[in-house]
C-alpha positions as CSV (number, residue, x, y, z in Angstrom):
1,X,0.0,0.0,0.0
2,X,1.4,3.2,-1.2
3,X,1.7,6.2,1.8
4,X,-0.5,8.2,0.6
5,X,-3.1,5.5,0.8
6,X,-2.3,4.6,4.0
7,X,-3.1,8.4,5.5
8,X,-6.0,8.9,3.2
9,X,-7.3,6.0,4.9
10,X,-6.4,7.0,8.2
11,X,-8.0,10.1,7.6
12,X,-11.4,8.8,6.0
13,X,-11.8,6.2,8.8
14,X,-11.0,9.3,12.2
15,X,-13.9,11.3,10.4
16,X,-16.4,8.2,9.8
17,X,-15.5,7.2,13.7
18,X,-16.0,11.0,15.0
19,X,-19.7,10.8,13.0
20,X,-20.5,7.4,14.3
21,X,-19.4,8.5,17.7
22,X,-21.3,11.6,17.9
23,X,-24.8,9.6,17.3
24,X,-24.0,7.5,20.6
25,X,-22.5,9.7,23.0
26,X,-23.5,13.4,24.1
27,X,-20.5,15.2,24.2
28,X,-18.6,17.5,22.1
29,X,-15.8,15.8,19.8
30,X,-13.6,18.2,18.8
31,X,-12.3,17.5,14.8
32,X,-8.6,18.4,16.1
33,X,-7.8,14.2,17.5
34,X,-4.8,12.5,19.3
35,X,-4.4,9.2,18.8
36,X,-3.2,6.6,21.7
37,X,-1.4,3.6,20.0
38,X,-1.2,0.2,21.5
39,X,0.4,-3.0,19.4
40,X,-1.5,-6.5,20.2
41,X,0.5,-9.3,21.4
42,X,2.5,-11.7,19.4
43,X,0.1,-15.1,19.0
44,X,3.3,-17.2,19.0
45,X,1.4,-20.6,18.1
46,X,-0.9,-19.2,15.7
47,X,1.1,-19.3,12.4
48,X,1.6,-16.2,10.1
49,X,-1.0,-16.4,7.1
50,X,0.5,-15.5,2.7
51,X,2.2,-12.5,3.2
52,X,2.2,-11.7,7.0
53,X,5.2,-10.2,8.6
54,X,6.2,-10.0,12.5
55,X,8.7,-7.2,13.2
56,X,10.9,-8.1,16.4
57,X,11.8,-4.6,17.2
58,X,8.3,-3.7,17.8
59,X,8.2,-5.7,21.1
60,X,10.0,-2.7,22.4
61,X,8.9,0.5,20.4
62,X,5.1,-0.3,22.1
63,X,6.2,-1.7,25.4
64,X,4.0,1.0,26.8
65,X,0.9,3.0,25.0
66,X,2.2,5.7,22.2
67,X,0.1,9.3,22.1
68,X,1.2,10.7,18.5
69,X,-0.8,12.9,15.6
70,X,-1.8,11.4,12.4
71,X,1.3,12.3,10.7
72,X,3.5,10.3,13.5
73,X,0.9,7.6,13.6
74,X,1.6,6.9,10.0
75,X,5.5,7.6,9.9
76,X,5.0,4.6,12.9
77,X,3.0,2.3,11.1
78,X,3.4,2.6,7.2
79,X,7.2,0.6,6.5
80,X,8.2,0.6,3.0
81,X,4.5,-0.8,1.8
82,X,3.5,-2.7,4.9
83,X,0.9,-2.2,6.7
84,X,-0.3,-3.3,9.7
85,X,-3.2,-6.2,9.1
86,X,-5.9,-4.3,10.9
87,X,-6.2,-1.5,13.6
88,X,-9.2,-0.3,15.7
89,X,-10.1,2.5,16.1
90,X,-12.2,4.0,19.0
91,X,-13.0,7.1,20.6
92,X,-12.0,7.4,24.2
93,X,-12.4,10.8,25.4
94,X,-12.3,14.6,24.7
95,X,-10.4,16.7,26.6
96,X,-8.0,20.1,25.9
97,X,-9.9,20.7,22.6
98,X,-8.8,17.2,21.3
99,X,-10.5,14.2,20.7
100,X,-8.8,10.8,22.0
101,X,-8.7,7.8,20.0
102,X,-7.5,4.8,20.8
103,X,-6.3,2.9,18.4
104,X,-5.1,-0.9,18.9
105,X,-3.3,-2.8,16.5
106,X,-2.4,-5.9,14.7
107,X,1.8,-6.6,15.2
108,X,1.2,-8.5,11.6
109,X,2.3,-6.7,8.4
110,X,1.0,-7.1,5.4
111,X,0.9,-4.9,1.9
112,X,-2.7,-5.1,1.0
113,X,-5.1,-5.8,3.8
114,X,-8.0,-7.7,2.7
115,X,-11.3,-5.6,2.2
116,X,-13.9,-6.7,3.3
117,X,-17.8,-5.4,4.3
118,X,-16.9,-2.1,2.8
119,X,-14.1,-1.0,5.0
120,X,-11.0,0.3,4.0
121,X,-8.4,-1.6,5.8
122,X,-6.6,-1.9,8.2
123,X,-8.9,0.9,9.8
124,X,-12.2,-0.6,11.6
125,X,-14.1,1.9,13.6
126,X,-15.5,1.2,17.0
127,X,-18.3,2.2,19.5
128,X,-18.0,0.9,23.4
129,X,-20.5,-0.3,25.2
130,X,-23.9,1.6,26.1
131,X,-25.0,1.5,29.9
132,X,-27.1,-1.1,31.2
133,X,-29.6,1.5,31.1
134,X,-30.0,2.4,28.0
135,X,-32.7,1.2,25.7
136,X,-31.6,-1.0,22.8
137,X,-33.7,-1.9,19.7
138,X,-32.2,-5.2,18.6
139,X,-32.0,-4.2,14.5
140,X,-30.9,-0.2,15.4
141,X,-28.8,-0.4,18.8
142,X,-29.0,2.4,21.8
143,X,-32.1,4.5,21.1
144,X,-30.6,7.5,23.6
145,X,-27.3,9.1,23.6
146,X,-25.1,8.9,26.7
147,X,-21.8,10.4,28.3
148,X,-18.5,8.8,27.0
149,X,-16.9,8.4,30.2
150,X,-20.6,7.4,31.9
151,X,-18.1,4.2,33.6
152,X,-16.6,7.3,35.4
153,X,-19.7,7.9,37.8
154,X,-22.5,5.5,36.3
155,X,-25.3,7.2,38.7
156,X,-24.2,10.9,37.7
157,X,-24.3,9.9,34.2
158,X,-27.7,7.9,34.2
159,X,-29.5,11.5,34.7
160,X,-27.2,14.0,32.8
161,X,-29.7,15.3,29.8
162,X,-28.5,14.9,26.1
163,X,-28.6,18.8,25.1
164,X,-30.3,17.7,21.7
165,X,-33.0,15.7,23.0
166,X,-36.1,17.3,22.1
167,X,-34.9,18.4,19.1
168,X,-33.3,15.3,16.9
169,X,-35.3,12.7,16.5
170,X,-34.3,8.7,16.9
171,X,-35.1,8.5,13.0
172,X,-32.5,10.8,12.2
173,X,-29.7,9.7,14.6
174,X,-30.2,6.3,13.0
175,X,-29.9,8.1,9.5
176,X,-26.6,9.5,10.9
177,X,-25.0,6.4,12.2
178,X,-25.9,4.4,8.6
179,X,-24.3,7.6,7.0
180,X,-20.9,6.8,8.8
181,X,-21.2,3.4,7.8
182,X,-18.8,1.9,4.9
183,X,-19.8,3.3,1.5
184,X,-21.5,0.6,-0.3
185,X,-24.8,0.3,-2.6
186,X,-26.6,-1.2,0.5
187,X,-25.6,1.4,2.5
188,X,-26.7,4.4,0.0
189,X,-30.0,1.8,-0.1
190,X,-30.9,1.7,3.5
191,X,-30.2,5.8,3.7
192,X,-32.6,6.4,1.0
193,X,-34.9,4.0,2.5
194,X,-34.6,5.8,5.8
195,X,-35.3,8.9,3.9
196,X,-38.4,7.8,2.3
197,X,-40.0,5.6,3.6
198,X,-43.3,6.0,5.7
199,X,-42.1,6.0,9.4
200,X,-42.8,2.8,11.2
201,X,-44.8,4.4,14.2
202,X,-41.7,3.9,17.2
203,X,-39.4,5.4,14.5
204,X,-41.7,8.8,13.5
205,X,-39.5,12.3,12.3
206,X,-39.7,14.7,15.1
207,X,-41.6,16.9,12.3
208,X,-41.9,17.8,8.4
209,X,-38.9,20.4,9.1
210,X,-36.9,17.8,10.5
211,X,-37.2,15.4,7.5
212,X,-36.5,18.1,4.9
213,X,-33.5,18.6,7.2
214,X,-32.5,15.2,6.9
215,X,-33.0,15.2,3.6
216,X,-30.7,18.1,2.7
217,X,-27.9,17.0,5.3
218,X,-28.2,13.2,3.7
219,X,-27.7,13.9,0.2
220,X,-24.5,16.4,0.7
221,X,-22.8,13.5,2.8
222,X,-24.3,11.1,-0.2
223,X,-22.5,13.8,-2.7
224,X,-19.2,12.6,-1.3
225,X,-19.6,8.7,-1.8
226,X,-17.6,6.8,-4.5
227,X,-20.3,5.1,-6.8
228,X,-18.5,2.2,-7.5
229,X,-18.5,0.1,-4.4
230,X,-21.1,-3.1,-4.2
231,X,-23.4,-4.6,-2.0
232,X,-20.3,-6.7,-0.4
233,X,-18.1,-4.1,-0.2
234,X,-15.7,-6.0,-1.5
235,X,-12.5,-4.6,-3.7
C-alpha cells in the first residue's frame, strides 16, 4: 500500500468514527484528535498467514501506549508498503480541545489488507458499550445518547440530559450512524430508504422540518460517496 493510501485512509476512517461516535455519545468531539497507539500481542502458536510479517523490534517500540498525531501515527506504522493487518479504532475521550482515539493494532504486516464489508483496511471503527440502562432496539442499537466516560460515575451519568434531545429525533440519529457506515450500494440503499419511507410508528420524524433537514444533510454526505462500491463491499 502506497503512503499516501495509508493516510488517506487514516483520515477517512477518524472522520467516519468522529460521525459514528457523535450519534452515541453526548459530548462535544472536537475534529482536532490525538491518537493513543497500542500494538497487540505476538500469537506465538498461531502461524503467520501469505504475506504476513512479524517485526521483532516492535516488542519494544510499544512496550508501553504511544500518544502521536496522524502524521507520527503513519511515519509509525506505514514501513516501506507494509501495513499493519488491521487496527481499531475507537473514541476514548475529549479533553484540551482534542479528541482521544485509541487505536489498537495488529503486530502482523501485510501490503494489502483484505477488504472486506466495505471497510477500508486496516482501519475498523469502533463504539463501546452503552450502559445497562439504555434502551436498545435489537436491528438499530441504543435508542438514547449517553456520556463517554458514563463508567466514570454511572449514577451521575444515568440523569445528565443529552442537550439535543427534544430536538433530533431517533429517526434521524439512525440516519446519521448508517451515513458513517462503509460506502457501499446497500448502504446508500438503507439511507434512501430511511429517507423515504413512511415512518414505522416507534421510529416517527420529530416533524416535516426535521425530515427536509435530513433530507438536505443526507444527500451532501451522499455527494461525497464513491459510486462504484457493491453490495459486499468488496474490492
Amino acid at each position: 500500500m502506497e503512503r499516501d493510501e495509508f493516510a488517506r485512509r487514516l483520515a477517512e476512517a477518524t472522520g467516519r468514527l468522529l460521525a459514528l461516535t457523535r450519534t452515541y455519545v453526548i459530548d462535544a468531539l472536537p475534529e482536532a484528535v490525538t491518537y493513543s497507539l497500542a500494538m497487540g500481542p505476538w500469537v506465538e502458536h498461531v502461524p503467520l498467514g501469505p504475506g504476513e510479517l512479524l517485526f521483532a523490534e516492535d516488542a519494544e517500540r510499544f512496550r508501553e501506549r504511544r500518544s502521536c498525531t496522524a502524521e507520527e501515527m503513519v511515519d509509525l506504522l506505514w514501513r516501506d508498503g507494509l501495513v499493519p493487518l488491521w487496527i481499531d479504532l475507537v473514541v476514548t475521550a475529549a479533553l484540551h480541545g482534542h479528541t482521544q482515539v485509541d487505536a489498537e493494532v495488529s503486530p502482523r504486516f501485510v501490503r494489502e489488507p483484505r477488504e472486506l464489508q466495505g471497510e477500508e483496511r486496516p482501519f475498523l471503527i469502533k463504539v463501546r458499550n452503552e450502559p445497562p440502562w439504555v434502551s436498545r432496539a435489537k436491528m438499530h442499537g441504543p435508542l438514547e445518547r449517553f456520556p463517554l466516560r458514563w463508567r466514570d460515575d454511572p449514577e451521575a451519568a444515568r440523569v445528565v440530559r443529552d442537550p439535543e434531545e427534544g430536538r433530533v429525533s431517533v429517526r434521524r440519529l439512525l440516519l446519521r450512524r448508517l451515513l458513517a457506515a462503509p460506502q457501499t450500494q446497500l448502504s446508500r440503499a438503507l439511507v434512501r430508504r430511511y429517507l423515504h419511507e413512511r415512518p414505522a410508528a416507534d421510529l416517527p420524524w420529530r416533524d416535516e422540518a426535521e425530515q427536509r433537514e435530513a433530507i438536505a444533510e443526507a444527500e451532501r454526505a451522499l455527494a461525497g460517496w464513491s459510486q462504484d462500491g457493491d453490495d459486499e463491499g468488496a474490492r
